[in-house]
N, C-alpha and C positions, 0 to 999 in steps of 0.2 A: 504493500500500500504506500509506504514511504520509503525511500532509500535514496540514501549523501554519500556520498566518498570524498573524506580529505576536505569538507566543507568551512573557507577560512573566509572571513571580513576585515577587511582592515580598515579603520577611518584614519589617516594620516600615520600617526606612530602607532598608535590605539589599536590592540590585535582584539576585538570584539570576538569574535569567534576563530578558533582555532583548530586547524584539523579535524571537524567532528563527522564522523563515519557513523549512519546509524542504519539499522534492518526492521522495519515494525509491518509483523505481519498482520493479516485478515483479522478481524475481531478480537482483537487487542485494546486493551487500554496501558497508553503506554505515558509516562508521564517523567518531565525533565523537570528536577528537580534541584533549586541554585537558589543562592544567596540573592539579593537585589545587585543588579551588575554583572551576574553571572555570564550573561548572556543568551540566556532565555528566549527572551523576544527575539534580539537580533535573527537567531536559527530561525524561529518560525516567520521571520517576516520574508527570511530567505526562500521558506518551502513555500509561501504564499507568492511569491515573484514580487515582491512590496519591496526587495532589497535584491539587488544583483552582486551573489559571491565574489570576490576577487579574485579566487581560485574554487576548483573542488567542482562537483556533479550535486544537481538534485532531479529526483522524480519523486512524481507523485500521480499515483493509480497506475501506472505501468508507462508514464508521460512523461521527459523531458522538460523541467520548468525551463524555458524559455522564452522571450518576446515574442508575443505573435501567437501565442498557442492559451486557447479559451478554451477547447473544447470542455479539459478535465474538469473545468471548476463546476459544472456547474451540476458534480457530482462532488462537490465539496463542502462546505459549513466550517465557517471560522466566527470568532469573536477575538482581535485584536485589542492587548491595553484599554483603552476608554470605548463603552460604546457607544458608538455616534447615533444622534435621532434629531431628524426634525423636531426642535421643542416647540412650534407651535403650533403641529399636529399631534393628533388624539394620537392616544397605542393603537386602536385599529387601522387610522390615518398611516398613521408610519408602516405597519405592516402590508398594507394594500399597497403603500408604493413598491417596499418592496417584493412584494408578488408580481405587480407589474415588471418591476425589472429582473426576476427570476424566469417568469414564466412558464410555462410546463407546472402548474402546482397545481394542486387540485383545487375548485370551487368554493371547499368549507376550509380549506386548507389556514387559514388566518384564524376563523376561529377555533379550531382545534389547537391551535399551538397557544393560542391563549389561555384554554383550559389547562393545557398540559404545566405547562409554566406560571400556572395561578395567579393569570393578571384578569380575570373577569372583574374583580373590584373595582379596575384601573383603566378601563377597558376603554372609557370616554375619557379620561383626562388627557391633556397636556403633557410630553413629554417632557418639556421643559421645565415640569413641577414636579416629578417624580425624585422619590429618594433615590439613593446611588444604589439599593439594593434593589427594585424595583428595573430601575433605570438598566441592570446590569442583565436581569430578567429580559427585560426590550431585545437586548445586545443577543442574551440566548435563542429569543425566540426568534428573530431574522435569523440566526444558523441554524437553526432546524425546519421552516418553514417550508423547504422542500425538500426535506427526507432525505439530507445526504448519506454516502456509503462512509463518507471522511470526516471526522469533525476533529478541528484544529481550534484550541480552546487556551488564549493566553491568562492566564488567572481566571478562573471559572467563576471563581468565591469570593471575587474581591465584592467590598459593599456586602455582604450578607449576611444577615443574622444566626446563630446555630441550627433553626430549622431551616432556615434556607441552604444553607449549605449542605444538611442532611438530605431538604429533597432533590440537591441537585444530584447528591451521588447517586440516591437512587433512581434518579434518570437516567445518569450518566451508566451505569449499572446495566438497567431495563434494556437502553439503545444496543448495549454490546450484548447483551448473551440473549437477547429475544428477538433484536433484529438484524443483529450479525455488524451494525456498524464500528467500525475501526477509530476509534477516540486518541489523539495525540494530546494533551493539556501540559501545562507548565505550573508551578508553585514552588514557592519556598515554606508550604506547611506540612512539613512530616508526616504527621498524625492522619493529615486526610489522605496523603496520597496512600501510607502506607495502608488506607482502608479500602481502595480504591483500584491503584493501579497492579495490574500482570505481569509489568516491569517495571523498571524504576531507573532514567540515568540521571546518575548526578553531574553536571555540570558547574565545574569550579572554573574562575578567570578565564573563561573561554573554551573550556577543554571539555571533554568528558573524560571522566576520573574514573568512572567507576558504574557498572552496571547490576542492578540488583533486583531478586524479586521480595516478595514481601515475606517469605521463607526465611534468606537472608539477616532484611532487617530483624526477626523475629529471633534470631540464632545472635545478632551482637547486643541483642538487648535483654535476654534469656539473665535470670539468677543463675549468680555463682557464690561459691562460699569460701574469703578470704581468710587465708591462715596464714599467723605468722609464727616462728618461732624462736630459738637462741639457735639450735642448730640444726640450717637449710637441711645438709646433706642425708642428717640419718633423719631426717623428720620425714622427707620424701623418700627413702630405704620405707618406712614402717605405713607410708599409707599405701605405696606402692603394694606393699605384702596386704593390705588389710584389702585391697581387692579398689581401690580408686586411681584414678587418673590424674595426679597431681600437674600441675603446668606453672612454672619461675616465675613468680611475679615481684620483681625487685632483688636484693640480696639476701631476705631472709624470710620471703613467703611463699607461698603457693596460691592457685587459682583452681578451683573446684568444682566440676558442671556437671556431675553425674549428680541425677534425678535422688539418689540416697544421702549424699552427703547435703546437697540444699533442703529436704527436707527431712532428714535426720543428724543436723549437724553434731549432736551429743555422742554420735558412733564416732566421728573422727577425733572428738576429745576422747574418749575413754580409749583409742586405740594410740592416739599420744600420749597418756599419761602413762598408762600398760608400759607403754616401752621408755619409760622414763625423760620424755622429751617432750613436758606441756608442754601446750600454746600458750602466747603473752597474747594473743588477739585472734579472735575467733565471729567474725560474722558474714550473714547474708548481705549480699550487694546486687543491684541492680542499677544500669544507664539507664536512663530516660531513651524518650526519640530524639531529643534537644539535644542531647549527651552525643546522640549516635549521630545524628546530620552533621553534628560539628566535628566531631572525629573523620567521618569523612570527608570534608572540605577541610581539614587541616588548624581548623578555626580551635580557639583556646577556651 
């Protein structure tokens, strides 16, 4: 559905994006994930033809993004940074233009995306008096109004309140495993994507760092159980024999992930103390997702 090779931007000295090579298959949700700066946007303005690479390849639906070439889009759905609306047409106003300039949509097709996107309240107002949560709504419902295969989604969530954001996932959700649609999104909020997306790349200072599924995340945020003691060497001799997986954490601890010792940490005391080698510090520890995003981008 999308695919970059060596995908780089430069604005003057400024490497906005650098190298990034991606694969995102059929019904996928696939989500880049980066600090403010990261460069986020810049990638997707790229797959949108909105920015022309300095180097590197993009497609998208099996198309060469290039000048001149419309046909893919208009099996595509994006919402870019800010959503733009006529503010002094109604939501329906604004969606009828854009039906007009889609074309090919179906007849109810404006009202149903209203439904879907719970603006019937809003339905007659003023774009231009709409909250940014609302507003952001507007921004969704032009990318879905005619039932793309693509949807390319720069901050989905910005502006929305906790149940807005909940019911976007579970849009976002519905569209991929009940109608096959293929979702690219961007965020810098852990939590959701790791609710969310079937991949995960993280993009630091332009790069991709690192690609992850939500398995992953769940593996470096997993309880472990810190031990320390006076002496490394036979303390790791006596847990090793007692049937655990000890791993060096520092010069005089260990790190703990088998499922017995995080929740029966009192077995690895009484099997240190047996062998005459208490612990000076014995506890359960857990990262956060905060912990973990920023470990990945290198962040303190």
């Amino acid at each position: 559905m999308i695919e970059t090779s060596g995908l780089t931007k430069h604005y003057g000295d400024v490497v906005a994006v650098d190298r990034v090579s991606l694969r995102i298959e059929p019904g996928e949700i696939y989500a880049l994930l980066g600090l403010n700066g990261a460069g986020k946007t810049t990638t997707i303005r790229m797959l949108l033809g909105m920015v022309r690479p300095t180097r590197g390849t993009v497609s998208v639906l099996g198309t060469e993004v290039c000048p001149g070439e419309h046909a893919v889009w208009s099996r595509v759905g994006y919402l870019v940074e800010t959503p733009a609306a006529y503010p002094e047409l109604t939501v329906t106003e604004n969606l009828l233009v854009a039906q007009r300039l889609r074309g090919r949509t179906a007849p109810q097709a404006v009202t149903d995306v209203i439904t879907l996107l719970g603006l019937t309240p809003y339905a007659d107002r003023r774009a231009g008096t709409l909250s940014l949560g609302n507003a952001q709504r507007l921004g969704l419902a032009k990318a879905l109004l005619h039932k793309p295969d693509l949807l390319i989604l720069d901050e989905p969530a910005n502006g929305l309140d906790p149940a807005g954001v909940a019911e976007i996932r579970t849009l976002l959700l519905d569209l991929s495993h009940e109608h096959g649609v293929t979702v690219l999104l961007s965020s810098h909020i852990l939590t959701e994507v790791a609710r969310l997306a079937t991949r995960i790349g993280v993009i630091h200072n332009g790069r991709l760092v690192h690609e992850l599924t939500p398995h992953d995340i769940a593996t470096q945020t997993r309880p472990r159980l810190s031990v320390t003691t006076l002496d490394q060497h036979t303390a790791g001799v006596v847990l090793r024999c007692a049937g655990f997986s000890p791993e060096p954490d520092g010069d005089s601890g260990f790190r703990l992930t088998d499922d017995s010792a995080v929740r029966h940490p009192e077995l690895v005391a009484t099997a240190l103390v047996a062998a005459g080698c208490p612990p000076t510090r014995l506890a359960v520890e857990q990262d956060d997702l905060e912990t973990c995003f920023l470990r990945l981008v290198g962040g303190r």
